[in-house]
MMTF fields as JSON, N, C-alpha, C and O atoms, coordinates in Angstrom:
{
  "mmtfVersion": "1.0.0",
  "mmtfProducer": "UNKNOWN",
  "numBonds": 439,
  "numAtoms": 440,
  "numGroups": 110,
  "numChains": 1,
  "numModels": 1,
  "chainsPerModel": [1],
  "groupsPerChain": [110],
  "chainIdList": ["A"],
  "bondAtomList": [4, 2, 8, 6, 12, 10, 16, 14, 20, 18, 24, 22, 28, 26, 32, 30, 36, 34, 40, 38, 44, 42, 48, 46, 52, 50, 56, 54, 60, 58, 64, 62, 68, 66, 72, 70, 76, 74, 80, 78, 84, 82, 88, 86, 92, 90, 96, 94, 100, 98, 104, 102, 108, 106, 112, 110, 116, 114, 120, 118, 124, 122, 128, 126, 132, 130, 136, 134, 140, 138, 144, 142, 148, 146, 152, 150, 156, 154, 160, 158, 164, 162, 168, 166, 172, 170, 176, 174, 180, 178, 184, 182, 188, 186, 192, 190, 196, 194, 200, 198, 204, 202, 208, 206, 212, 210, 216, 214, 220, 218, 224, 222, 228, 226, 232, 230, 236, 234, 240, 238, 244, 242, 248, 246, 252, 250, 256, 254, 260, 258, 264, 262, 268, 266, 272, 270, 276, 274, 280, 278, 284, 282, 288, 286, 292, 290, 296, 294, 300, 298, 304, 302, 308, 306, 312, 310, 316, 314, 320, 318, 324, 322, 328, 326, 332, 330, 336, 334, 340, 338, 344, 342, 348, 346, 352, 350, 356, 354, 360, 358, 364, 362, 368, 366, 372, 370, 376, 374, 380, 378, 384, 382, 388, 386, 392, 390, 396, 394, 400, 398, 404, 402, 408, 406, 412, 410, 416, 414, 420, 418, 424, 422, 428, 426, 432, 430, 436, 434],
  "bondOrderList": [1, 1, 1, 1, 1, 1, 1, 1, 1, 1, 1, 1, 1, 1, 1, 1, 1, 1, 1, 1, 1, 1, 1, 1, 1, 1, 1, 1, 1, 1, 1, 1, 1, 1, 1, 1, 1, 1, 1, 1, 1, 1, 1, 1, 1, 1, 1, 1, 1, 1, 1, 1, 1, 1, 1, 1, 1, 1, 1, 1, 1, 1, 1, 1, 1, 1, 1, 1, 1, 1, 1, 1, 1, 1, 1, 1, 1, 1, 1, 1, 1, 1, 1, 1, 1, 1, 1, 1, 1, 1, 1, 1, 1, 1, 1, 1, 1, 1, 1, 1, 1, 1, 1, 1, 1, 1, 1, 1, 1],
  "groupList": [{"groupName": "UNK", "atomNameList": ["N", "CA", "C", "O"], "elementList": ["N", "C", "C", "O"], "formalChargeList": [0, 0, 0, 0], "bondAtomList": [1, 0, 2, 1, 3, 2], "bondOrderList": [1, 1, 2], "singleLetterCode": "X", "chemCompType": "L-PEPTIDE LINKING"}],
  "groupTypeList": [0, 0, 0, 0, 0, 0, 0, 0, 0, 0, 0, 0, 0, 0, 0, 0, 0, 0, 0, 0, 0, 0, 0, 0, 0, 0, 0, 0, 0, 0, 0, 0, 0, 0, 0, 0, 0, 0, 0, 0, 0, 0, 0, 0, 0, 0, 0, 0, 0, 0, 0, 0, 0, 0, 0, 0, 0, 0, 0, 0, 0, 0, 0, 0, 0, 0, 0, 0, 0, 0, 0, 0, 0, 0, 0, 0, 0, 0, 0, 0, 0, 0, 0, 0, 0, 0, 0, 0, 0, 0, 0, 0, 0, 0, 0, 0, 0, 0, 0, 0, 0, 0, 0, 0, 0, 0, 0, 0, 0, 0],
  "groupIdList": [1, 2, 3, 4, 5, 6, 7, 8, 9, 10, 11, 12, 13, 14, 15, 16, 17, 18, 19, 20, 21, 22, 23, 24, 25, 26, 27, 28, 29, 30, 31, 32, 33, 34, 35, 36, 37, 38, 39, 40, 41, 42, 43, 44, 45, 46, 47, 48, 49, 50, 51, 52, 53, 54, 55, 56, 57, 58, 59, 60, 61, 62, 63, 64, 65, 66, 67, 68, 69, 70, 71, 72, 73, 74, 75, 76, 77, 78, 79, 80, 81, 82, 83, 84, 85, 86, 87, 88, 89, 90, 91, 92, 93, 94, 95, 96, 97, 98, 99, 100, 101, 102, 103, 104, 105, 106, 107, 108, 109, 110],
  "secStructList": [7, 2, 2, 2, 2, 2, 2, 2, 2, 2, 2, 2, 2, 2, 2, 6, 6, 1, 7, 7, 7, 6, 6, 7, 7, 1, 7, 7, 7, 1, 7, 1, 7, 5, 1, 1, 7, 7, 7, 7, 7, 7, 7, 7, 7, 7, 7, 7, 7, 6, 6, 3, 3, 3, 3, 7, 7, 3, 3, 3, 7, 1, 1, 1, 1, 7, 3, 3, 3, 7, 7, 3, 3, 3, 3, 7, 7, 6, 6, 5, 7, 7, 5, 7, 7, 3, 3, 3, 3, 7, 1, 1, 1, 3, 3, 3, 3, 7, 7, 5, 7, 7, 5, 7, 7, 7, 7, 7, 7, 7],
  "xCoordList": [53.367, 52.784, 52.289, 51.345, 52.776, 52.884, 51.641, 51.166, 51.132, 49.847, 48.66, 47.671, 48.839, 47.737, 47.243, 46.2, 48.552, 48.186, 47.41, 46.389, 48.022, 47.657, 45.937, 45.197, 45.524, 43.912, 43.242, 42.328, 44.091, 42.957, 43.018, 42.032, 44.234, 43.62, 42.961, 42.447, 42.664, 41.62, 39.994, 39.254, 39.452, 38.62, 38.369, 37.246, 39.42, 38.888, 38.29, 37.067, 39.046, 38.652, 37.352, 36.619, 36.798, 35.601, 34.79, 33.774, 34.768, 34.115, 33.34, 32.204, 34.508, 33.996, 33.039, 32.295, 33.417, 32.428, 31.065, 30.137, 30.651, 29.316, 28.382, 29.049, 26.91, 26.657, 26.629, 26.93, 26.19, 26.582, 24.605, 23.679, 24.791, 23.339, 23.399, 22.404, 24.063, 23.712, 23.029, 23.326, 22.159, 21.169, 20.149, 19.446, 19.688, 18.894, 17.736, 17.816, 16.464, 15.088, 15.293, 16.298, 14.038, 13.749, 13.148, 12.452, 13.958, 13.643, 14.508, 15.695, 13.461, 13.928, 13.659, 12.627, 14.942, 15.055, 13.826, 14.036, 12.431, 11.737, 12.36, 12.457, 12.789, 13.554, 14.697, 15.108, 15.543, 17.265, 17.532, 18.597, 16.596, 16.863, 16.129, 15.972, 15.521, 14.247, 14.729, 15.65, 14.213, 14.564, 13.867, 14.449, 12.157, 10.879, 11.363, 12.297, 10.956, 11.283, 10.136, 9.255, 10.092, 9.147, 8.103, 8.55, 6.791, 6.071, 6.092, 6.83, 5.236, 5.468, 5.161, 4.276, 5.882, 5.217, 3.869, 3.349, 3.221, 1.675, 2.054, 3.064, 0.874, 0.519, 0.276, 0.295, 0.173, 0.107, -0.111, 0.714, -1.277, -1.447, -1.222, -1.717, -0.044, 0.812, 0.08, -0.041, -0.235, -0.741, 0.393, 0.916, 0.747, 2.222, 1.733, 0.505, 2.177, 2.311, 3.425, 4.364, 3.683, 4.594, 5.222, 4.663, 6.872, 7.644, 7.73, 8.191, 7.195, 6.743, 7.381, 7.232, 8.469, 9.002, 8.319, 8.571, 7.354, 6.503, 7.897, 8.842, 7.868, 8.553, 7.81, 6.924, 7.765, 7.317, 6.786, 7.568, 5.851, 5.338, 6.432, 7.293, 6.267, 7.233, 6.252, 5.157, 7.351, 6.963, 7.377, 8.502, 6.798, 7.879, 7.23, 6.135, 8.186, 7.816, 8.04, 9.072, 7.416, 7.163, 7.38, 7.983, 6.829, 6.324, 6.488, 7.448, 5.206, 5.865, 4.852, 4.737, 4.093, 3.392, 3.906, 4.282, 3.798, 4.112, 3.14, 2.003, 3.345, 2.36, 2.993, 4.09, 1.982, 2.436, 2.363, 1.351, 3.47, 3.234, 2.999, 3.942, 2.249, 2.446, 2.958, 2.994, 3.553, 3.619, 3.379, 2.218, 4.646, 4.323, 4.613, 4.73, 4.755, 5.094, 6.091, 5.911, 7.324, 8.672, 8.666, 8.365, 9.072, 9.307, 10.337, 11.134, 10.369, 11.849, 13.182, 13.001, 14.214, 15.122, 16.572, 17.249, 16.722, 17.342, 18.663, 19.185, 18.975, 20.658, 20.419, 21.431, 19.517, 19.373, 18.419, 17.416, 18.677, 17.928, 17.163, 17.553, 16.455, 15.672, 15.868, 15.298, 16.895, 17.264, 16.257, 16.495, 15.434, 14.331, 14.789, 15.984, 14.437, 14.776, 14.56, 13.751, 15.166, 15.087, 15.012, 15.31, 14.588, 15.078, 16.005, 15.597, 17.456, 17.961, 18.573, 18.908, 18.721, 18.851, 20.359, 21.196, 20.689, 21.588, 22.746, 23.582, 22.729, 22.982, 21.609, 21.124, 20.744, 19.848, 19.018, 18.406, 19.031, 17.319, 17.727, 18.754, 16.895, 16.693, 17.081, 17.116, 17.294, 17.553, 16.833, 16.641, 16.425, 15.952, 17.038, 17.933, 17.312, 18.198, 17.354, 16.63, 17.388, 16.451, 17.104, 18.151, 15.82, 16.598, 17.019, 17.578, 16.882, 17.17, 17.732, 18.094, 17.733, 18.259, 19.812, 20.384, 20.256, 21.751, 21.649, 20.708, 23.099, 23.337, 23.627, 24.439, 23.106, 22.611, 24.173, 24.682, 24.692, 25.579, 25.937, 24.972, 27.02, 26.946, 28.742, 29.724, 28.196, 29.264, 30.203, 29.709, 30.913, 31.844, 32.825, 33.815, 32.716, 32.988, 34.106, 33.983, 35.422, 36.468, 37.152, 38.069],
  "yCoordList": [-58.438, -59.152, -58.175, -58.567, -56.996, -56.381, -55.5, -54.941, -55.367, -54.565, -55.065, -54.397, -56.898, -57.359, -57.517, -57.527, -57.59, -58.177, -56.368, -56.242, -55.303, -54.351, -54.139, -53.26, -54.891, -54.841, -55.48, -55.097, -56.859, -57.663, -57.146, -57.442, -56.243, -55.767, -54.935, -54.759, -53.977, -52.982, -53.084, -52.203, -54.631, -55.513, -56.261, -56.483, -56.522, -57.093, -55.966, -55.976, -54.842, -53.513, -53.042, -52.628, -52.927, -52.362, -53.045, -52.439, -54.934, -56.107, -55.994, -56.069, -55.816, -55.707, -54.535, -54.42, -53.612, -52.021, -52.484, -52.099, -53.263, -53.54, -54.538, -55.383, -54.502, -55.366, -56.209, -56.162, -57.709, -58.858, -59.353, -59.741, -59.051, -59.015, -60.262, -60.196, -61.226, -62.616, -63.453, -63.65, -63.999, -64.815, -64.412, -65.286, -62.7, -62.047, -62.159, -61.872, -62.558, -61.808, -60.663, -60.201, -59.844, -58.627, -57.547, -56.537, -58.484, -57.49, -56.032, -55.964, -55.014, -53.711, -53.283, -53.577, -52.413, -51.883, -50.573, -49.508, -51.006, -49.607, -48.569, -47.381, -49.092, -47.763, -47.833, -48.862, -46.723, -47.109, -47.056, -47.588, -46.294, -45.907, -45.351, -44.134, -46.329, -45.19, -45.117, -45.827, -44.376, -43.921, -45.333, -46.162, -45.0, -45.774, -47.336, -47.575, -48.141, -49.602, -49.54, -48.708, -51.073, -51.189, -52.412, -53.231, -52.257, -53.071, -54.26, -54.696, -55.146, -56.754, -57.323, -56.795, -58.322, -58.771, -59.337, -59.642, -59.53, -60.004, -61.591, -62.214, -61.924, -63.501, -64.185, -63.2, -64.864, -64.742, -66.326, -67.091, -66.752, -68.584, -68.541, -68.03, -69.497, -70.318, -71.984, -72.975, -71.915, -73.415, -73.804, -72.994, -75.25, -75.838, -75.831, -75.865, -75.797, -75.619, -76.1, -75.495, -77.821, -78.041, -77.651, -77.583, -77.258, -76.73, -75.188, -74.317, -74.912, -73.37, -73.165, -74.011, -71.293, -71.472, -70.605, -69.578, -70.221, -68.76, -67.762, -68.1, -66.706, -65.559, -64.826, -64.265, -64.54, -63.934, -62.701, -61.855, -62.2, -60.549, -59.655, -60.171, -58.041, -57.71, -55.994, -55.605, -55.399, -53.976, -52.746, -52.424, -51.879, -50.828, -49.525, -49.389, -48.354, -47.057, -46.514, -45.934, -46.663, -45.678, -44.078, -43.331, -43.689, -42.386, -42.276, -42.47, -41.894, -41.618, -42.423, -42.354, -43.243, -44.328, -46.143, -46.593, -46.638, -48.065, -48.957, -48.98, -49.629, -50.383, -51.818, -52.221, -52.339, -54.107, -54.822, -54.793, -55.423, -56.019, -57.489, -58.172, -57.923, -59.218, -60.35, -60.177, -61.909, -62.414, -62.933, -62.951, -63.678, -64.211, -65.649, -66.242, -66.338, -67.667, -67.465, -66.622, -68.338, -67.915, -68.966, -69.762, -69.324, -70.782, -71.131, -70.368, -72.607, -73.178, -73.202, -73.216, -73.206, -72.818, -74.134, -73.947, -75.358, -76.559, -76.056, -74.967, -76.557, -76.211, -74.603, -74.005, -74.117, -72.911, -72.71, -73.421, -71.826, -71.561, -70.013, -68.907, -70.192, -68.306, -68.18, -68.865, -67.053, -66.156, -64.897, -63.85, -64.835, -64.124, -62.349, -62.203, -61.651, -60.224, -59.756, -60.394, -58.825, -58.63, -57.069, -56.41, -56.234, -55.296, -55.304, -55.835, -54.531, -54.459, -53.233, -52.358, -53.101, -52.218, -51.865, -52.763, -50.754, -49.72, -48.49, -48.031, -48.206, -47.256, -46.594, -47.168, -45.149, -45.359, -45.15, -44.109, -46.098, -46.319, -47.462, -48.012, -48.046, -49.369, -49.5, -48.5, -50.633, -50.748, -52.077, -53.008, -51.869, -53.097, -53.602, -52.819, -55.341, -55.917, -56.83, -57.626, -56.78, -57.794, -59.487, -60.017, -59.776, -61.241, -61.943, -61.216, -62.912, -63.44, -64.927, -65.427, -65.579, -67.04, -66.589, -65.502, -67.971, -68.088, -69.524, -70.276, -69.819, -71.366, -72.344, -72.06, -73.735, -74.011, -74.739, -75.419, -74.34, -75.03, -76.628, -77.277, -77.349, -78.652, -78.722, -78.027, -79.819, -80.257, -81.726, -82.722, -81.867, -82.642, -83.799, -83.314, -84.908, -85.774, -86.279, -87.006, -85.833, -86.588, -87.9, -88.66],
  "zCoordList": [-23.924, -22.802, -21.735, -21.049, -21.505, -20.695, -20.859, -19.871, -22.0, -23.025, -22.571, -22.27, -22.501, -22.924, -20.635, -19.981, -20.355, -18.527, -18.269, -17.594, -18.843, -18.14, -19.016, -18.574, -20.062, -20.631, -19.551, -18.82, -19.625, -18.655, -17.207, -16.532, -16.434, -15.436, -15.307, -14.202, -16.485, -16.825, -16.85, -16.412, -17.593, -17.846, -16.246, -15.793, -15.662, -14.241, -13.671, -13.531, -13.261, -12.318, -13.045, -12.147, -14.101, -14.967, -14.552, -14.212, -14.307, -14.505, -12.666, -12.199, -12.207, -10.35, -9.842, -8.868, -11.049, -10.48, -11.045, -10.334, -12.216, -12.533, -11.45, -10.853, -11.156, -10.317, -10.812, -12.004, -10.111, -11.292, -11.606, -10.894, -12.981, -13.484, -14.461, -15.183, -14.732, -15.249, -14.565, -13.387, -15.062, -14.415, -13.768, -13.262, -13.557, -13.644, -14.318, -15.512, -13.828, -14.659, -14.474, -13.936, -15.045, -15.395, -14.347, -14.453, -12.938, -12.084, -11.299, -10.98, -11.156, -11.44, -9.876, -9.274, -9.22, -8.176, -8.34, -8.921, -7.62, -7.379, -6.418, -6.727, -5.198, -4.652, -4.319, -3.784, -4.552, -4.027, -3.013, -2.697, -1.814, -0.432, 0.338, 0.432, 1.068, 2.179, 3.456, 3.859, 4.055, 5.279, 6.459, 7.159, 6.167, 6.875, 6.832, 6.066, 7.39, 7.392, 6.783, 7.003, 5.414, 5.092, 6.021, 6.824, 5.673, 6.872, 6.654, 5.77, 7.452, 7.696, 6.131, 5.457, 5.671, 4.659, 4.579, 5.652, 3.513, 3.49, 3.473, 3.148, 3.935, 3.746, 1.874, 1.136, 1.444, 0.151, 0.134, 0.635, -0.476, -0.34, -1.94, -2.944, -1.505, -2.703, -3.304, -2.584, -4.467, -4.719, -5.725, -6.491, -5.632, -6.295, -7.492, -7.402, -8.883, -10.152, -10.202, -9.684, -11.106, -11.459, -12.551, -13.646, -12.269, -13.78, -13.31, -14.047, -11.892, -11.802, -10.257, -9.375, -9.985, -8.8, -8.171, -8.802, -7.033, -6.175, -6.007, -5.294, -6.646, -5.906, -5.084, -5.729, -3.783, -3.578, -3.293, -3.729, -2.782, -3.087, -2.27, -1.557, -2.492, -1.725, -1.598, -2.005, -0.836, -0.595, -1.173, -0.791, -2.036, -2.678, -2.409, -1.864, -2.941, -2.22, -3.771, -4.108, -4.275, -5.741, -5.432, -6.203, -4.254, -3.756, -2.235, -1.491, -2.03, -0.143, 0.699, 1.923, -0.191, 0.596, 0.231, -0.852, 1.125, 0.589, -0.177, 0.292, -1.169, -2.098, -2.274, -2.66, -1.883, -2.091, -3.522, -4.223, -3.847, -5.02, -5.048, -4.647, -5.323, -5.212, -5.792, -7.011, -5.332, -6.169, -7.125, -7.535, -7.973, -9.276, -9.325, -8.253, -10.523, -10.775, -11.829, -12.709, -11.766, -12.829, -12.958, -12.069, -14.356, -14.783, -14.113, -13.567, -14.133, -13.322, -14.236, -15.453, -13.854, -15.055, -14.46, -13.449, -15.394, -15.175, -14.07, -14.309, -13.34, -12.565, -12.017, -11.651, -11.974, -11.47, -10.175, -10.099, -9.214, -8.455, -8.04, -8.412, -7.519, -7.715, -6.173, -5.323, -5.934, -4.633, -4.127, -4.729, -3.368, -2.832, -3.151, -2.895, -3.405, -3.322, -1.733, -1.059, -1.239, 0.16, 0.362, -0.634, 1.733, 1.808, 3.302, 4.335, 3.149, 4.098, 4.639, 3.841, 5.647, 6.218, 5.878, 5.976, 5.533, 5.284, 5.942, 5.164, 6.812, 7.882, 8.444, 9.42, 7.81, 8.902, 7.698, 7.462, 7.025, 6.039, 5.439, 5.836, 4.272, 3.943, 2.128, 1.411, 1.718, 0.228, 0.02, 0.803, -1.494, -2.108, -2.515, -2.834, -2.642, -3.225, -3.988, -3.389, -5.257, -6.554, -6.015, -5.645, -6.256, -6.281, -7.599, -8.421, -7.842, -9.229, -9.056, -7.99, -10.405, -10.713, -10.485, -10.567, -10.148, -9.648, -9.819, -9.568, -10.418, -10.126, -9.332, -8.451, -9.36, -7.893, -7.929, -8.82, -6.67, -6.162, -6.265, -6.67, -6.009, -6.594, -4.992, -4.733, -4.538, -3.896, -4.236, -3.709, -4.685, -5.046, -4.307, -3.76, -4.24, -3.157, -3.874, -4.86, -3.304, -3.894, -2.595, -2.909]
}
């Protein structure tokens, strides 16, 4: 017993150091850390497509200039919701955080 509690606390501590990448598309951190704030976001005219969610465009630093990417259209995915990617501020520079599908919350009335 004592084998199997000290695996699974091995498997928890391994499980917490990974970020949590389920429910993830295939989106990829372009930069890990800039110094510069990135600039205002762009305007971007969205037309509704049903079955279809707008992510929207964002700002990345490939290099030492900023390049806008723009958005896309992601299919909708049942009980799921799509969380915006952001950049936030860090101590004294900035990080991308990917966004991604996550499951949509459900409140329960007992």
């Amino acid at each position: 017993m004592t084998a199997l509690r000290n695996m699974l606390t091995a498997l928890l501590v391994a499980g917490a150091a990974v970020p949590a990448l389920p429910a993830m598309t295939g989106c990829a951190a372009e930069a890990a850390y800039v110094v510069d704030a990135p600039p205002a976001p762009r305007e971007e005219v969205v037309v509704y497509r049903p079955g279809f969610v707008w992510v929207h465009g964002h700002w990345t630093r490939p290099g030492s200039t900023w390049v806008w990417r723009g958005g896309t259209y992601e299919r909708e995915r049942p009980g799921m919701t799509y969380v915006e990617g952001r950049w936030e501020r860090r101590g004294r520079g900035h990080v991308w955080v990917d966004g991604g599908w996550r499951a949509r919350g459900t409140v329960t009335i007992r």
